[in-house]
Backbone as CSV, one residue per row, in Angstrom:
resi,resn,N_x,N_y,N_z,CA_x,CA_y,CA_z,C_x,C_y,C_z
1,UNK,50.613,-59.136,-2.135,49.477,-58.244,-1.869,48.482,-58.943,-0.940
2,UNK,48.265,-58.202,0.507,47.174,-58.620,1.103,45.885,-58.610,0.638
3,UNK,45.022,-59.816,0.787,43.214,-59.637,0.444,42.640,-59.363,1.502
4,UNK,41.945,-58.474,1.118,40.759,-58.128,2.467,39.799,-58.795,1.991
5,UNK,39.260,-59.420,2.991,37.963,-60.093,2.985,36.784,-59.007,3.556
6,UNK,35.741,-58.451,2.373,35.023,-57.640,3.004,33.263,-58.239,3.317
7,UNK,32.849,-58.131,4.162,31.633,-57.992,4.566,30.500,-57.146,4.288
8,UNK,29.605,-56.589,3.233,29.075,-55.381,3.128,27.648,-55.700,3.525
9,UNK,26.854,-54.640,4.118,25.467,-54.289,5.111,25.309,-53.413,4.195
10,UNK,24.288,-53.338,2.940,23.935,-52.382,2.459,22.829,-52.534,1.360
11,UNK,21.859,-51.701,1.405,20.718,-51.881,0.077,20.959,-51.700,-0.957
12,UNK,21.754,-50.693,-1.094,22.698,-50.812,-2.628,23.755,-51.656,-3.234
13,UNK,22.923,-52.199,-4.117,23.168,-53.800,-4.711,24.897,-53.393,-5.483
14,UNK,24.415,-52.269,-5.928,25.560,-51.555,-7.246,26.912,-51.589,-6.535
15,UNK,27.275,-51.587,-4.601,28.137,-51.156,-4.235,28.945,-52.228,-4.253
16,UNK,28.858,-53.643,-4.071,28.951,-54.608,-4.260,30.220,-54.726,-5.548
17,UNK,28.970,-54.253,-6.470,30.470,-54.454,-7.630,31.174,-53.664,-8.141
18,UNK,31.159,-52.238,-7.852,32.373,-51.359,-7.743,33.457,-51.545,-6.406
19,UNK,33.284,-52.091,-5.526,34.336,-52.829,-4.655,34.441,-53.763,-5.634
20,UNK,34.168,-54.717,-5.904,35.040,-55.810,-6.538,35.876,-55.765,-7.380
21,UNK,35.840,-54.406,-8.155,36.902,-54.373,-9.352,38.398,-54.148,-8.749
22,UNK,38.358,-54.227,-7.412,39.429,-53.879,-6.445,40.152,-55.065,-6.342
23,UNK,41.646,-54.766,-6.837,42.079,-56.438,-7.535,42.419,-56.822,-5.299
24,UNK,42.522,-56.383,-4.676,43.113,-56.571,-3.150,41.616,-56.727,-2.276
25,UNK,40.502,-56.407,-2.587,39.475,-56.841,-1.901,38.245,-57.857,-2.808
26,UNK,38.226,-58.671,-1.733,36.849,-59.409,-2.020,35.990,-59.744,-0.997
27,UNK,34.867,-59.793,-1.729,33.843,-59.346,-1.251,33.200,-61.024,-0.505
28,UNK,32.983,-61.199,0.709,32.675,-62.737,1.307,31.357,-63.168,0.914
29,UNK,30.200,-61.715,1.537,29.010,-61.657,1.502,28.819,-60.555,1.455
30,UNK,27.233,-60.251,0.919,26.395,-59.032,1.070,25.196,-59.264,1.350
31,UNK,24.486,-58.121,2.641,23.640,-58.363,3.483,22.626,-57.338,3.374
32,UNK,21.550,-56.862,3.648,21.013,-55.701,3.598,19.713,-55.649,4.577
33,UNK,19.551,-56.761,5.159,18.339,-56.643,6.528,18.818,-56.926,7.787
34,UNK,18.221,-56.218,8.897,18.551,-57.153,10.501,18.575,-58.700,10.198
35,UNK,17.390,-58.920,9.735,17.194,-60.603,9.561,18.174,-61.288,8.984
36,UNK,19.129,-60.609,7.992,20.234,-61.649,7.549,21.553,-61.262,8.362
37,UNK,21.513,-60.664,8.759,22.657,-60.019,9.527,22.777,-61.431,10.812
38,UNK,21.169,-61.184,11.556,21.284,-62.831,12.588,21.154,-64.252,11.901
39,UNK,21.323,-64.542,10.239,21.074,-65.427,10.375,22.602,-65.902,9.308
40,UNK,23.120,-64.982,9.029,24.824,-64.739,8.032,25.317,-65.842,9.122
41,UNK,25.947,-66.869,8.183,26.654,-67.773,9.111,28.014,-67.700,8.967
42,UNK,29.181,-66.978,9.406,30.475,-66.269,8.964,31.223,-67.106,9.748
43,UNK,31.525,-68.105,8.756,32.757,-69.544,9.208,34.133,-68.907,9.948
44,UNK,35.211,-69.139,11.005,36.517,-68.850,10.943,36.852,-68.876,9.763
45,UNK,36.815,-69.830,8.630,37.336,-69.659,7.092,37.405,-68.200,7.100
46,UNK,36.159,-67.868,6.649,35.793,-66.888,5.588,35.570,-65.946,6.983
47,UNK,36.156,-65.520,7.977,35.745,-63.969,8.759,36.528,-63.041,8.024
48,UNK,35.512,-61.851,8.246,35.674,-60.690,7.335,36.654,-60.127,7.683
49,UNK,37.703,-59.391,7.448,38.653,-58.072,7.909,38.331,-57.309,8.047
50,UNK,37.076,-56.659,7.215,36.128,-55.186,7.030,35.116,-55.325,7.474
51,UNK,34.413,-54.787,8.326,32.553,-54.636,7.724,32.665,-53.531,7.072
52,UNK,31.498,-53.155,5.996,31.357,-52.096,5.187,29.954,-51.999,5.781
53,UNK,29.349,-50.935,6.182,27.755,-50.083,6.312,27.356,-49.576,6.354
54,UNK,26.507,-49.321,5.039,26.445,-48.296,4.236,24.547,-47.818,4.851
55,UNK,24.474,-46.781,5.178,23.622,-46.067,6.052,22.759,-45.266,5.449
56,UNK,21.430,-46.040,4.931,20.472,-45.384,4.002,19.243,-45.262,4.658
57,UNK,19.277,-45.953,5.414,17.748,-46.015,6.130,17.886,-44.537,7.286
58,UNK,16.937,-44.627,8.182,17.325,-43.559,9.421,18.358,-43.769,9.926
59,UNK,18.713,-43.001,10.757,20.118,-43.027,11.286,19.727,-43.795,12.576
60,UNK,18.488,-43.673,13.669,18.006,-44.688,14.436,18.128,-45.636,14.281
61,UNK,17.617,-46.427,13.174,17.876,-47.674,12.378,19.345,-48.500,12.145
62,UNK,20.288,-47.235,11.873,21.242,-47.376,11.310,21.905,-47.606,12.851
63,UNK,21.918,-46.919,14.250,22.349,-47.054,15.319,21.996,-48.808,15.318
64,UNK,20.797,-49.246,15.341,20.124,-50.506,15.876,21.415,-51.401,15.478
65,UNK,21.728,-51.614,13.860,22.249,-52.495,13.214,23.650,-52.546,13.781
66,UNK,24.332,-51.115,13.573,25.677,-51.075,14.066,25.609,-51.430,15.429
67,UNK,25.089,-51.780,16.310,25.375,-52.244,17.777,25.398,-53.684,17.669
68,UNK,23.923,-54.473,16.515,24.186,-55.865,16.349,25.075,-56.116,15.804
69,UNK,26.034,-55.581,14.071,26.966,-55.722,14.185,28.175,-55.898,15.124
70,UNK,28.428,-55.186,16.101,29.436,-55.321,17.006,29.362,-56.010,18.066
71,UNK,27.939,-56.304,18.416,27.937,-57.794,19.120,28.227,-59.048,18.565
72,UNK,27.789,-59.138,17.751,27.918,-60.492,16.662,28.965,-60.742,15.830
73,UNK,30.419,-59.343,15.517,31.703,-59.169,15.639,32.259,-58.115,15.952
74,UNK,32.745,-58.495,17.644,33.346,-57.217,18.184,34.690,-56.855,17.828
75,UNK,35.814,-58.022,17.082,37.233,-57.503,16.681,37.031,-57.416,15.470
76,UNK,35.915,-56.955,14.463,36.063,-56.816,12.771,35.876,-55.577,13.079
77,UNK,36.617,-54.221,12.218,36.703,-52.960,11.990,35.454,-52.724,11.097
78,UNK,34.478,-52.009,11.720,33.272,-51.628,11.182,33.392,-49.847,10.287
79,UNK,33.263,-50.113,9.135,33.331,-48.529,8.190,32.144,-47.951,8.081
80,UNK,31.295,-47.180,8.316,30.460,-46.670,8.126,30.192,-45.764,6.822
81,UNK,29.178,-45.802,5.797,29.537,-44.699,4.748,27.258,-44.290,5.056
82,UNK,28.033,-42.988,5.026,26.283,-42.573,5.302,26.643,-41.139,4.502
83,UNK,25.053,-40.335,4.736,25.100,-39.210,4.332,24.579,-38.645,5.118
84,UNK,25.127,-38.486,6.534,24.742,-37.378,7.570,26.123,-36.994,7.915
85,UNK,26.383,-35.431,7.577,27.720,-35.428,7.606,27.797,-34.625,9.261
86,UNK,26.370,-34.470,9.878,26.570,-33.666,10.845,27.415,-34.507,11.980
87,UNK,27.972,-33.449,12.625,28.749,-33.952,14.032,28.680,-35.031,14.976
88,UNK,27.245,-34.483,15.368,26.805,-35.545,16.532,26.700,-37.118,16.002
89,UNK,26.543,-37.256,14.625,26.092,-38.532,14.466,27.506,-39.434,14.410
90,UNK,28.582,-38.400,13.937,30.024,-39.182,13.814,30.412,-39.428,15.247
91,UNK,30.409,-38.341,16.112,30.651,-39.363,17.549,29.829,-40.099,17.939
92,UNK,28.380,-40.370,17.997,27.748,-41.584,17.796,28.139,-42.870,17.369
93,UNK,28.905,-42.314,16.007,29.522,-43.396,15.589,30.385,-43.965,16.130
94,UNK,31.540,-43.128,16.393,32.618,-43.889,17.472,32.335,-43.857,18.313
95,UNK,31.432,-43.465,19.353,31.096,-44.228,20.722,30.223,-45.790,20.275
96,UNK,30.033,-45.812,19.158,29.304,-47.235,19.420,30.796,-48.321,18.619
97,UNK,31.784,-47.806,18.173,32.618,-48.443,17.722,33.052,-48.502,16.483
98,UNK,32.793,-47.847,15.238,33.281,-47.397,14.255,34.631,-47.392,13.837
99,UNK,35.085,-47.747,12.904,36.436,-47.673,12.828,36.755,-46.376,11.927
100,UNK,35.423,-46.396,10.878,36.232,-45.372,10.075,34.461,-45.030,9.491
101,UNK,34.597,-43.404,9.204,33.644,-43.233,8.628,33.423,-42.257,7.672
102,UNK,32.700,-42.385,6.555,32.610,-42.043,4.969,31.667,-41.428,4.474
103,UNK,31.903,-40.041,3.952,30.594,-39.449,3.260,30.080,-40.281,2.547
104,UNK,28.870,-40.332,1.857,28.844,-40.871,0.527,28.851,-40.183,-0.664
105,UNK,29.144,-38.650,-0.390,29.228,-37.678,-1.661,30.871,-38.075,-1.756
106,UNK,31.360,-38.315,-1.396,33.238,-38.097,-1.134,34.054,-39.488,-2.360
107,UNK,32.396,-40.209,-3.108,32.624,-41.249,-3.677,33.216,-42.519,-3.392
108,UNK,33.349,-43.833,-4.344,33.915,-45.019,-4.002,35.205,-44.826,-3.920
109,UNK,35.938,-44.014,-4.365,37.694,-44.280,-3.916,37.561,-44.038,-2.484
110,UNK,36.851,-43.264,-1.673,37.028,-42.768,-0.231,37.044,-44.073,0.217
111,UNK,35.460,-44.630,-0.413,35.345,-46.108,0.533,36.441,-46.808,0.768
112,UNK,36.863,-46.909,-0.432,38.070,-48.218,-0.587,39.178,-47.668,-0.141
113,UNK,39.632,-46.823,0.011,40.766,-46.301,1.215,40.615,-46.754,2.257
114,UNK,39.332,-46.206,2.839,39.021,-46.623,3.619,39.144,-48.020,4.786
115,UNK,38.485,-48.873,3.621,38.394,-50.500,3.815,39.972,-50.942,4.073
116,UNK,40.732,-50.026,3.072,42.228,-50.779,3.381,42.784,-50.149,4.569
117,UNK,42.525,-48.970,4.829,43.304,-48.242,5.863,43.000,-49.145,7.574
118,UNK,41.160,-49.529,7.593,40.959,-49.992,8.838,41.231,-51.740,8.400
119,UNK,41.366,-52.064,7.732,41.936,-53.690,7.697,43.136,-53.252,7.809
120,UNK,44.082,-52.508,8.019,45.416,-52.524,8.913,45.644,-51.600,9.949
121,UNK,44.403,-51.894,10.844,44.203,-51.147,12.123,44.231,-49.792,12.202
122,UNK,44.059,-49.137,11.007,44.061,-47.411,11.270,42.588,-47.126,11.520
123,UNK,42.345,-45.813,12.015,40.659,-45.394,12.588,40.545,-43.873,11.146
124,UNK,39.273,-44.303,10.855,39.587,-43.146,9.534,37.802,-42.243,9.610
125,UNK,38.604,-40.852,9.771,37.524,-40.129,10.063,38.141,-38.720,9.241
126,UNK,36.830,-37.992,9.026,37.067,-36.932,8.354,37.750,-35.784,9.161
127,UNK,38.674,-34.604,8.424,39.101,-33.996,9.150,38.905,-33.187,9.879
128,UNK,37.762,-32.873,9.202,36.972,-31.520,9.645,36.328,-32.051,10.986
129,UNK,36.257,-32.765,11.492,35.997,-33.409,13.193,37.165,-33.147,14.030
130,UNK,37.925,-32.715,13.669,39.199,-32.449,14.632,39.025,-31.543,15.578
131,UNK,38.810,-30.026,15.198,38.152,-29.016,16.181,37.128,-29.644,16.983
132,UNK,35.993,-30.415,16.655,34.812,-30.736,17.449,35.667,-31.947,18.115
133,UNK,36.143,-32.905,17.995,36.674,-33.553,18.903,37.465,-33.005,20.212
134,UNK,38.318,-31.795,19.579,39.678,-31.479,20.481,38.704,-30.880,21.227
135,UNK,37.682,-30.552,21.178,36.663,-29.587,22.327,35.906,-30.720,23.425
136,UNK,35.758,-31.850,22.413,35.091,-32.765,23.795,35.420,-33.370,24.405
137,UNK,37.057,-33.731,23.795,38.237,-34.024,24.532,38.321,-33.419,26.091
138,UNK,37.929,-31.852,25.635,38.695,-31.154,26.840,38.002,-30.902,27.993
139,UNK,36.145,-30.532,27.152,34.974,-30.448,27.731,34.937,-31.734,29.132
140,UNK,35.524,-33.428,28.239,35.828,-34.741,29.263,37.078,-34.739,30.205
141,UNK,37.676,-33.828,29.825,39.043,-34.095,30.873,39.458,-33.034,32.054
142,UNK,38.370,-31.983,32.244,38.457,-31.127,33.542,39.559,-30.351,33.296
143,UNK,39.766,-29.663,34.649,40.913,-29.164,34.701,42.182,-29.390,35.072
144,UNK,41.825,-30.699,35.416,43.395,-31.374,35.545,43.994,-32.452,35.520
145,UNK,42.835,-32.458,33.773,43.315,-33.356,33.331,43.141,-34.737,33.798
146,UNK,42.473,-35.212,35.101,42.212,-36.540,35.515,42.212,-37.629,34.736
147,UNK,40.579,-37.008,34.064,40.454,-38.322,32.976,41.128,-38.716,31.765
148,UNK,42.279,-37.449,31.357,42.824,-37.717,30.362,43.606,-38.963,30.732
149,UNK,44.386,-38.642,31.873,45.292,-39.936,32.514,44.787,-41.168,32.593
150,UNK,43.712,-41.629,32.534,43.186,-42.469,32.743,42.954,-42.882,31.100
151,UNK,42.586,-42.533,30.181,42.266,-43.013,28.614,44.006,-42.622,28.305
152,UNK,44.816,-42.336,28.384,46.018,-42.628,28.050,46.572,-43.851,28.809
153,UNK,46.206,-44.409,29.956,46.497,-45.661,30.496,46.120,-46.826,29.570
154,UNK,44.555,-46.606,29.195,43.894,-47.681,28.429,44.613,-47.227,27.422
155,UNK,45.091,-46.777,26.330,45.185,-46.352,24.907,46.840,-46.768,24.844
156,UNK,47.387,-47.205,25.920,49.008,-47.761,25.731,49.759,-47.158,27.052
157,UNK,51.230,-47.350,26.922,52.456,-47.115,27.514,53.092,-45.980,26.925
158,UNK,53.448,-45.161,27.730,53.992,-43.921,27.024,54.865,-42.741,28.098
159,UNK,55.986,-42.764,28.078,57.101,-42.265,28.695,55.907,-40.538,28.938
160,UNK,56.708,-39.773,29.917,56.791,-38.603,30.562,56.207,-37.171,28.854
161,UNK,57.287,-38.000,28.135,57.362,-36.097,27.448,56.252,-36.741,26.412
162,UNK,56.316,-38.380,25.987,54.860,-38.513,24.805,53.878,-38.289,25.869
163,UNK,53.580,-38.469,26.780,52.285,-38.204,27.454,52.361,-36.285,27.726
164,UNK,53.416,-35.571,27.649,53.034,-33.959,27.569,52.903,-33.780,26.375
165,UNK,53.283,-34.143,25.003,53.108,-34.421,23.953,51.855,-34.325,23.355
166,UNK,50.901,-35.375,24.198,49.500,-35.976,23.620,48.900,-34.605,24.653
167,UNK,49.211,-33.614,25.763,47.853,-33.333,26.162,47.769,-32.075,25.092
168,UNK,49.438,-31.813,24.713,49.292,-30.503,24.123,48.639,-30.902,22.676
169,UNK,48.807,-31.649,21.999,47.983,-32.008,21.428,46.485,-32.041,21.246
170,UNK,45.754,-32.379,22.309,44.052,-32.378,22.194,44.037,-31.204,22.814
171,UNK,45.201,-30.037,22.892,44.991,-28.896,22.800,44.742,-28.155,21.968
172,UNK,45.088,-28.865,20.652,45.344,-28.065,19.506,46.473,-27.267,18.849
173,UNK,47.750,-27.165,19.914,48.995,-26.453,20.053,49.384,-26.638,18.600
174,UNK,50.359,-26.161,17.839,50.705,-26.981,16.292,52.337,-27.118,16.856
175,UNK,52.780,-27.709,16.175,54.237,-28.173,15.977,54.944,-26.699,16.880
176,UNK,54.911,-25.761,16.496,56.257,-24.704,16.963,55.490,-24.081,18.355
177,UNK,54.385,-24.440,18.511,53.762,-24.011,19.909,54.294,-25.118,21.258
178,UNK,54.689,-26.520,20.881,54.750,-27.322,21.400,56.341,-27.212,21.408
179,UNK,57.079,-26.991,20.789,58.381,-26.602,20.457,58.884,-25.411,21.426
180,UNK,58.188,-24.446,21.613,58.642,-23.623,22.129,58.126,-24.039,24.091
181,UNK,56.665,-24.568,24.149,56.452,-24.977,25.186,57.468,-26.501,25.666
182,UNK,57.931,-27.100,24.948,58.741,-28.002,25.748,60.238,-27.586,25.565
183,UNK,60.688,-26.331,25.183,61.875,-26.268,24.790,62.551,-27.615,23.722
184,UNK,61.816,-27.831,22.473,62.673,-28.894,21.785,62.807,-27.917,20.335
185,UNK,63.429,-28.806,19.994,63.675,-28.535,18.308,62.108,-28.814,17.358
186,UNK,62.287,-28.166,16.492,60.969,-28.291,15.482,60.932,-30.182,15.008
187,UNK,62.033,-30.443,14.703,62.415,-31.694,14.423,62.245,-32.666,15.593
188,UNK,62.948,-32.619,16.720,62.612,-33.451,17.325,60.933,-33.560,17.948
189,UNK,60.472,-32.355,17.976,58.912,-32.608,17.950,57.979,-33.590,16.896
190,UNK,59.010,-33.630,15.695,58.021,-33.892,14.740,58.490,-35.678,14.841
191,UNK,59.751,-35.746,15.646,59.718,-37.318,15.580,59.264,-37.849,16.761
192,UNK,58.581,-37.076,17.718,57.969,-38.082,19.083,56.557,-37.911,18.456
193,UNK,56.284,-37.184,17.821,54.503,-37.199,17.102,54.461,-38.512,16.169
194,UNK,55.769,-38.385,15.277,55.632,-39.578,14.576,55.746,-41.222,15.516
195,UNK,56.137,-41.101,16.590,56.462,-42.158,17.472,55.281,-42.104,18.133
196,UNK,54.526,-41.254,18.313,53.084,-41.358,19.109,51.846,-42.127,17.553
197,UNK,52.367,-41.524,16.380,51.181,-42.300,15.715,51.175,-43.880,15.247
198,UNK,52.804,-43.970,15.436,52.911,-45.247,15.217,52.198,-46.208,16.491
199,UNK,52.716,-45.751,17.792,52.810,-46.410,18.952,50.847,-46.465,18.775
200,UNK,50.313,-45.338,18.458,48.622,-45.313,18.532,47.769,-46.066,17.138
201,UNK,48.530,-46.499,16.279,48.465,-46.856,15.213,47.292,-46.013,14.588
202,UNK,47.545,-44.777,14.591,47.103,-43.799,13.691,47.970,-43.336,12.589
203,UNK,47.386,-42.129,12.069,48.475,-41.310,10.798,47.665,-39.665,10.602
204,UNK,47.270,-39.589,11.573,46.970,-38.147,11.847,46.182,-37.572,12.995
205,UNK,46.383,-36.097,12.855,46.107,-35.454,14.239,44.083,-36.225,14.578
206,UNK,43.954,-36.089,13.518,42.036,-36.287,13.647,41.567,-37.970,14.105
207,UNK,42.417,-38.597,13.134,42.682,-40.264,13.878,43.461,-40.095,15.204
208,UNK,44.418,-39.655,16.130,44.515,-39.551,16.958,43.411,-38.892,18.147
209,UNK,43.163,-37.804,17.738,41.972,-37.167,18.429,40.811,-38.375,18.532
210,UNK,40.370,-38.614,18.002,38.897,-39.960,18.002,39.511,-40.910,18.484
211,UNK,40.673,-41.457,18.518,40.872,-42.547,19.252,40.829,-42.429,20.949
212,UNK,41.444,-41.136,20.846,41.786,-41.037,22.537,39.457,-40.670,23.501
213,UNK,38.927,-39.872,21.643,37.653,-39.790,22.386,36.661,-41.158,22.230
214,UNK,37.125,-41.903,21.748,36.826,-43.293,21.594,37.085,-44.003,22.972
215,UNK,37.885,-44.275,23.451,38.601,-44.200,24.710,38.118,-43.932,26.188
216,UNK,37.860,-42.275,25.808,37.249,-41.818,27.066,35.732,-41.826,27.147
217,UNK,35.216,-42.594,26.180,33.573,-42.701,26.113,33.419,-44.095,26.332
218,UNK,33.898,-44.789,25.852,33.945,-46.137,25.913,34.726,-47.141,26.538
219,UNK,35.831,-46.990,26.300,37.041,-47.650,27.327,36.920,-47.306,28.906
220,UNK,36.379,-46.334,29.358,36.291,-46.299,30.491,35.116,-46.053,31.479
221,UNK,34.571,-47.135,30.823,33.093,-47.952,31.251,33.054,-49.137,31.672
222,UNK,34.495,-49.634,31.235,34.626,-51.190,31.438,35.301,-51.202,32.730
């Protein structure tokens, strides 16, 4: 059994030790101001796998921290658990780098899914962002598609039919729409999707969607 080494940013002392009863995570440190955040001295030993940050203050506030977080570790998977379930603030979130993010009505099992899902590189977002993503997806990629080509360059290698695959996809098409538009079998559709989530190291349409708008907000700035 892998240990995650978690990192938690949060005023709630209590969260601390309902993660710990988690025989696969432990907990390194817990932090709850800017001021300890610059002054946390996080050895190679002990670097975290997780950040956990948990988002009680304003959400302004909460922007400030998550950016010092990700300067101060840009390859640790940052989880967010807040209680703004509105839209804009979740792509906020993944444009500033988020790996995964968590109601806090949705309780501690969400968290701790969570924590394990992005300590083995998955991006974990709610589902109900899928429609609002697949729209700003499309709102960013014109009519022909330019910029999609370009955040599928950054986002990997990917033959002819996974790249018609992925646009029908942040189309929204479902399985037998894409089936009938590429002339394939129901089946063989369902194994180049499964070969696209592996290759994207996702495990669903909504983690796929945010990665690619992760991508085109951020990846192609650099």
């Amino acid at each position: 059994m892998k240990l995650i080494k978690l990192l938690i940013v949060s005023k709630q002392g209590g969260l601390k030790g309902f993660i710990e009863n988690e025989e696969d995570i432990t907990v390194i440190a817990a932090t709850e101001s800017e001021r300890e955040i610059h002054s946390l001295d996080v050895s190679a030993a002990v670097t975290p796998d997780v950040i956990l940050f948990d988002v009680r203050s304003s959400w302004t506030q909460g922007q400030e921290m998550m950016l010092m977080l990700k300067e101060k570790h840009p390859a640790i998977p940052i989880v967010i658990r807040t209680a703004y379930p509105e839209d804009h603030y979740l792509i906020e979130a993944i444009s500033h780098g988020a790996a995964g993010y968590v109601l806090q009505n949705g309780g501690i099992e969400q968290v701790v899914a969570a924590i394990r899902q992005c300590a083995n590189g998955q991006i974990v977002y709610p589902a109900s962002v899928k429609a609002f993503l697949m729209r700003k997806l499309q709102e960013g990629m014109g009519q022909e598609n330019v910029a999609l080509d370009k955040v599928i360059e950054k986002v990997g290698s990917f033959s002819k039919r996974e790249y018609e695959l992925l646009v029908l996809l942040t189309e929204g098409k479902t399985n037998q729409q894409i089936s009938k538009k590429l002339y394939l079998s129901i089946g063989t559709v369902k194994n180049y999707i499964s070969r696209l989530y592996r290759k994207m190291n996702v495990s669903n349409r909504p983690e796929l969607l945010a990665l690619l708008y992760k991508f085109q907000n951020r990846g192609m700035k650099g």
